[in-house]
C-alpha positions as CSV (number, residue, x, y, z in Angstrom):
1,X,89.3,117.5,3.5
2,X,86.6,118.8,4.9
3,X,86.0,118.0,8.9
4,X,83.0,116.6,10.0
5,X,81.8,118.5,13.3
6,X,81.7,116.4,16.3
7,X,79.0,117.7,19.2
8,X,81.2,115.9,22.0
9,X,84.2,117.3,21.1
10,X,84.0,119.9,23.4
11,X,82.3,118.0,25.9
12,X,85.6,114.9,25.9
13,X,87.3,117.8,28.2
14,X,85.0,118.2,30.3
15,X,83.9,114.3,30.9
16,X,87.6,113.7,31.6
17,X,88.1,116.6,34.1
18,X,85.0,115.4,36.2
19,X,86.5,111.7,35.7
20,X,89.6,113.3,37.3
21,X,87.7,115.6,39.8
22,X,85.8,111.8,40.7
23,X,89.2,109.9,41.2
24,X,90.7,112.8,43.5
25,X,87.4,112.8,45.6
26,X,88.0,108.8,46.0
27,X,91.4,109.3,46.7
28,X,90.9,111.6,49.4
29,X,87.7,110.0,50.8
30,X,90.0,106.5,50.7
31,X,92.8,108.4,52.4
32,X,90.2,110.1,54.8
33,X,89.0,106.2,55.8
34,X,92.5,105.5,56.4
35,X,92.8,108.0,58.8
36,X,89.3,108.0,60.5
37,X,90.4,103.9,61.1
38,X,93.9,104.5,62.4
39,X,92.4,107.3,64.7
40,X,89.6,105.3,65.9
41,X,92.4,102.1,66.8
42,X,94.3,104.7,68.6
43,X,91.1,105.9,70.7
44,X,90.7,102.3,71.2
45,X,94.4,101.7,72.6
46,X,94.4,104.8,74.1
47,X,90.6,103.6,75.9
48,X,92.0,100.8,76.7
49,X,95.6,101.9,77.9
50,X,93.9,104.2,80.6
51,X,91.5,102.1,81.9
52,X,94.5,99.5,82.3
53,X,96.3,102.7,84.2
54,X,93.1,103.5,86.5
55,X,93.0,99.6,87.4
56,X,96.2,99.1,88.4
57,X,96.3,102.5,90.0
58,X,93.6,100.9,92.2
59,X,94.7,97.4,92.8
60,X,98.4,99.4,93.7
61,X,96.2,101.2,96.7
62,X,94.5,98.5,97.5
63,X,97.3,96.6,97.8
64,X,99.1,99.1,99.9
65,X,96.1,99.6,102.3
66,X,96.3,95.9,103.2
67,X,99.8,95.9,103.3
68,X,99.5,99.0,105.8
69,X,96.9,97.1,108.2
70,X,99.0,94.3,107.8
71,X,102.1,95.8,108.9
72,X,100.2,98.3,111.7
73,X,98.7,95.2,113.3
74,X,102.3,93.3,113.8
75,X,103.5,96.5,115.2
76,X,100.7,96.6,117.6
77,X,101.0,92.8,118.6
78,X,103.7,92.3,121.4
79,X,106.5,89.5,119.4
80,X,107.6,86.3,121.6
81,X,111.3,87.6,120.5
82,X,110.5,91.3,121.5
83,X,109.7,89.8,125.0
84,X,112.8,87.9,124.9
85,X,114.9,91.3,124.1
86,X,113.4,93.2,127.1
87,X,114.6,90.9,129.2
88,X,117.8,90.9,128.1
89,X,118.1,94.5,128.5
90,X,116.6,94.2,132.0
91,X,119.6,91.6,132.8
92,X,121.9,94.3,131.3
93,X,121.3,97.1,133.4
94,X,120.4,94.9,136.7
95,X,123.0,92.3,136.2
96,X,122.5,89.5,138.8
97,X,125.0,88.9,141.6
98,X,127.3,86.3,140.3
99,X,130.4,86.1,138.3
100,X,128.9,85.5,135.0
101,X,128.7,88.3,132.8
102,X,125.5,89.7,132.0
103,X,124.3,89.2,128.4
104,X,124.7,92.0,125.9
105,X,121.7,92.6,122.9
106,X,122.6,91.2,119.5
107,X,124.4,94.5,117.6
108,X,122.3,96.5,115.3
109,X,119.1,94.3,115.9
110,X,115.9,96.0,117.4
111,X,113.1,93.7,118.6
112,X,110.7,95.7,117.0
113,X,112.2,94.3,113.8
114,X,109.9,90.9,114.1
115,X,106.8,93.5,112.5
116,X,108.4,93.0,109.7
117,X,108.0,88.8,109.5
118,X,104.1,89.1,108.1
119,X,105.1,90.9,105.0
120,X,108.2,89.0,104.4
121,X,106.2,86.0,104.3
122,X,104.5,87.6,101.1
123,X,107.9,89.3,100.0
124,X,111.2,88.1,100.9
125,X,112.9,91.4,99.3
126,X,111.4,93.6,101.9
127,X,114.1,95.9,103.5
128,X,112.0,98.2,105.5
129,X,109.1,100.7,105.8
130,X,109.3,104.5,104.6
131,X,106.7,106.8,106.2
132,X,106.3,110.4,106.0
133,X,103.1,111.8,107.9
134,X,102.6,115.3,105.5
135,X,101.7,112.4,102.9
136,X,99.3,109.8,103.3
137,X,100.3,108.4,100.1
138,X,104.0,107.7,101.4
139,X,103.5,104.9,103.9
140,X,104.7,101.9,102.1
141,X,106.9,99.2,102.1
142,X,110.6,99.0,100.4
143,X,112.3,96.2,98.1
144,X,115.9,95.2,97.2
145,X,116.8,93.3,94.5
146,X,118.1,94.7,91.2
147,X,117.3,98.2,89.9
148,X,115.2,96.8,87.6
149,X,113.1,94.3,88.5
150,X,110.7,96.6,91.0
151,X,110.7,99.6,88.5
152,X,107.7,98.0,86.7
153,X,106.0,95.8,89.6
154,X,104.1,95.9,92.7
155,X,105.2,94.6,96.3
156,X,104.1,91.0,95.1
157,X,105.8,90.7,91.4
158,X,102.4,91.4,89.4
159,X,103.0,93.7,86.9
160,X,102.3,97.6,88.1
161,X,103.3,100.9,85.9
162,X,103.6,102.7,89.4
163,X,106.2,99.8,90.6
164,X,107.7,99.6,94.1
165,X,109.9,101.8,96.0
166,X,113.6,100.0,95.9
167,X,116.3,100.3,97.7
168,X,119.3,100.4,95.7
169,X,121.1,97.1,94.9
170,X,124.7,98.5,95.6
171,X,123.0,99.3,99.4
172,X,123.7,97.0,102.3
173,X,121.2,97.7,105.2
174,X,123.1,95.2,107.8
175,X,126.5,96.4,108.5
176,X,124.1,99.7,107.3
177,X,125.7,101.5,104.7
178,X,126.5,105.7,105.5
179,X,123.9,106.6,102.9
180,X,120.6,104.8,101.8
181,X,119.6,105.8,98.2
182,X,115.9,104.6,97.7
183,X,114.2,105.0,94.1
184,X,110.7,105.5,93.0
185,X,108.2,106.7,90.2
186,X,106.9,109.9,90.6
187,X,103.4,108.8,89.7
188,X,101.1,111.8,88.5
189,X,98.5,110.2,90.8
190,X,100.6,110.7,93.9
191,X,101.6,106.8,94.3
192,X,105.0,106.0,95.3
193,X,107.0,109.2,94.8
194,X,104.3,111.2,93.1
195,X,104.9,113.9,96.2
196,X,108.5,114.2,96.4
197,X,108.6,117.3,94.2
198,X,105.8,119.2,96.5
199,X,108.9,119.0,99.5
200,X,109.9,122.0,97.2
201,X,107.6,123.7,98.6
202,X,109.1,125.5,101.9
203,X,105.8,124.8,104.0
204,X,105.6,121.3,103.8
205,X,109.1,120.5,105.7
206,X,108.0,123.9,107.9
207,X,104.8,121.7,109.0
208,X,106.7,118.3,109.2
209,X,110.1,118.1,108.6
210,X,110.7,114.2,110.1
211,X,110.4,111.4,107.7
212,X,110.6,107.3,109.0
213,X,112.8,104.9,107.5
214,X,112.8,101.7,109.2
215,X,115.0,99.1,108.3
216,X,114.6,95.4,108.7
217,X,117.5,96.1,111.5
218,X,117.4,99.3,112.9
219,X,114.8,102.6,113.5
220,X,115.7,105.8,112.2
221,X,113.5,109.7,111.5
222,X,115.3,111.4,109.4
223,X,115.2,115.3,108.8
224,X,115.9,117.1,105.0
225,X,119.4,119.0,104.6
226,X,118.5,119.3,100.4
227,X,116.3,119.2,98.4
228,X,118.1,119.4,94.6
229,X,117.5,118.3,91.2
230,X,120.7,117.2,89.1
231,X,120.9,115.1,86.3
232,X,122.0,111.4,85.1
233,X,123.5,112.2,82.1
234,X,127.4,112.6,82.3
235,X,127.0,115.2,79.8
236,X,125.0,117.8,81.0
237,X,126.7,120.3,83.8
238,X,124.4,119.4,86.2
239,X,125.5,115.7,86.2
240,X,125.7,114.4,89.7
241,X,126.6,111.1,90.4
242,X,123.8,110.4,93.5
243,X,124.5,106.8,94.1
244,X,127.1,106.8,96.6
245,X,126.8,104.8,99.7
246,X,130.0,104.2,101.9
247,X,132.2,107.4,100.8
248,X,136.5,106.4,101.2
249,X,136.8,109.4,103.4
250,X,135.0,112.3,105.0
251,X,136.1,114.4,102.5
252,X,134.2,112.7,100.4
253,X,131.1,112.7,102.1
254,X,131.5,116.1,103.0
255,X,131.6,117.0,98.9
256,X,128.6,114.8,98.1
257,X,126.5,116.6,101.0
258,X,127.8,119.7,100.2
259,X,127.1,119.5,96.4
260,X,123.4,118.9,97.5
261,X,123.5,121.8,99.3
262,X,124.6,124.2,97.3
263,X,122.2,123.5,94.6
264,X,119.4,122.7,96.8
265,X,115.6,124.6,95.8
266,X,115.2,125.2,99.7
267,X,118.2,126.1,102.5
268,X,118.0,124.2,105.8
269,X,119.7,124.8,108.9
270,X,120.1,121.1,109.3
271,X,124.0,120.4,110.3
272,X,125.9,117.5,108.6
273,X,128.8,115.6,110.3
274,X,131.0,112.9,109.0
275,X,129.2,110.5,111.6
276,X,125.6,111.0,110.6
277,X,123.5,108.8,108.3
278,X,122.2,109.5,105.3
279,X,119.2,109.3,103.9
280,X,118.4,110.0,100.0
281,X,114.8,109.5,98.3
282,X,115.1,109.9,94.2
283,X,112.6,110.2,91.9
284,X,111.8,111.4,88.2
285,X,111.0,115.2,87.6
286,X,110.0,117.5,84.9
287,X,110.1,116.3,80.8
288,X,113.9,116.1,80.9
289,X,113.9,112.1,80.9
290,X,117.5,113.0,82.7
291,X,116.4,115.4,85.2
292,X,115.8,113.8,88.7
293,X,115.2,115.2,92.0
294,X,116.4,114.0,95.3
295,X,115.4,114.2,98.8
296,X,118.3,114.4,100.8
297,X,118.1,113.8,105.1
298,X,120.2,112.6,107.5
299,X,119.2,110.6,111.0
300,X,118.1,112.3,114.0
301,X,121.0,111.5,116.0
302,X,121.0,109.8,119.8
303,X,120.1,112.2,122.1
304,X,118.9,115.1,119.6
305,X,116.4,117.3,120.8
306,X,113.7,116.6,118.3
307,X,111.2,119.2,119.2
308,X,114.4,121.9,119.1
309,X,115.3,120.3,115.8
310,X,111.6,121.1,114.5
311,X,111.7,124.4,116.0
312,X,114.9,125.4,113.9
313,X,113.6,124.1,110.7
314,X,110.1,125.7,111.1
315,X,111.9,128.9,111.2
316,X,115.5,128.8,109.4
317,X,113.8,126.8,106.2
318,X,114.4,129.4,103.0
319,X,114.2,129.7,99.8
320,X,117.9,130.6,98.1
């Protein structure tokens, strides 16, 4: 039987591979929409994610500039009970001429202390006031609750990225504990502890090496013995377990401060007895989500030559 020729014969091939060719190109150009729409929602959320990071950035400092003024003009404004305090220790040290015994100051309690009363009006968790004058950006106040509660809020409970510097909630600041660990973001805009890892740097403690903690209870500058990064992860080597607060013994004190030190970035001259306070500021560092770095200080101690004491440092702070 003879075949009939068929002129599209050899065209069916070719129809069917452009069909093809047409499908792939509307594949791709679905799969291309697909993308172009899931890349244009993430610009969106990613828009929209940083402009809610730059406004709470700026409500955070506004909020700590009025908290500053707020907290600089109670200092500045003499207290009925500061009034009351001198005069007790004037009795004290010119007792009057009877038998009574003179009156004696209310242990650990500073008069100074009623500064605080403004801003516990707007925060009842207040514990104190942290300054360091190298650092604008670290004159703020500090919370105690939980260890969670501040890590994601500002000084008045709204919800903040930066959060609020907290004092630890296994800390007791009246009787004061031997060390006071305080914890804080380190924001990349320099809010909070954003500036804790530039104390790495030798000059800055060279410059300034005194940094205020004030307590709801009691005054205190501190000065830097370490300055040493560790880790919160049991099972890495450099695990170091940085919350401890009343030590059993001065042994044990003594290894905590001297673990510090012998990993520190910087050496200090500072010296560390078993009756000092201790101060520790810790913070996130580097992309290690279990690397941290801490500050570690003790208090200028009664009597202590301060201007010695920031002579030594100026000159005996190293690196290793």
């Amino acid at each position: 039987m003879i075949q009939q020729f068929d002129p599209n014969r050899r065209q069916r091939p070719e129809r069917m591979k452009t069909r093809n060719a047409r499908r792939g190109r509307k594949k791709v150009s679905a799969l291309s929409r697909v993308l172009a729409a899931a890349g244009g929602v993430l610009m969106v959320a990613g828009v929209v994610m940083l402009i809610n990071y730059i406004n709470q950035a700026n409500q955070l400092k506004a909020q700590q500039e009025s908290l500053r003024q707020l907290y600089a003009a109670a200092t500045q404004t003499p207290q009925p009970e500061a009034t009351h305090q001198q005069e007790l220790a004037a009795l004290a040290e010119n007792p009057p001429a009877t038998e009574v015994p003179p009156p004696t100051l209310p242990p650990d309690r500073l008069a100074a202390s009623d500064r605080f009363l403004p801003l516990m009006r707007r925060n009842n968790d207040l514990v104190g006031w942290l300054k360091y004058a190298m650092f604008p950006e670290i004159d703020f106040p500090v919370v105690q609750r939980d260890n969670d509660y501040y890590m994601f809020r500002g000084f008045t409970g709204e919800s903040n990225l930066a959060g609020t510097v907290f004092l630890d909630a296994e800390n007791s600041i009246t009787p004061r504990d031997k060390n006071l660990v305080l914890h804080g973001h380190n924001m990349k805009n320099g809010t909070m502890f954003g500036r804790l890892q530039r104390m790495m740097e030798p000059a800055i403690f060279q410059t300034d090496p005194f940094v205020v903690f004030d307590t709801l209870y009691q005054d205190a500058v501190y000065v830097p013995y370490a300055v040493t990064l560790f880790s919160v992860n049991p099972g890495d080597s450099a695990y170091f377990n940085i919350v401890s607060t009343r030590f059993d013994s001065p042994d044990a004190m003594g290894d905590y401060v001297n673990w510090l030190r012998a990993r520190s970035s910087l050496v200090f001259p500072t010296q560390v007895s078993e009756e000092d306070r201790l101060l520790t500021l810790v913070t996130c560092h580097g992309l290690n989500e279990n690397e941290r770095l801490a500050v570690a200080l003790r208090a200028v101690r009664p009597g202590e030559d301060m201007k010695a004491l920031a002579a030594a440092l100026k000159e005996g702070i190293r690196r290793p």
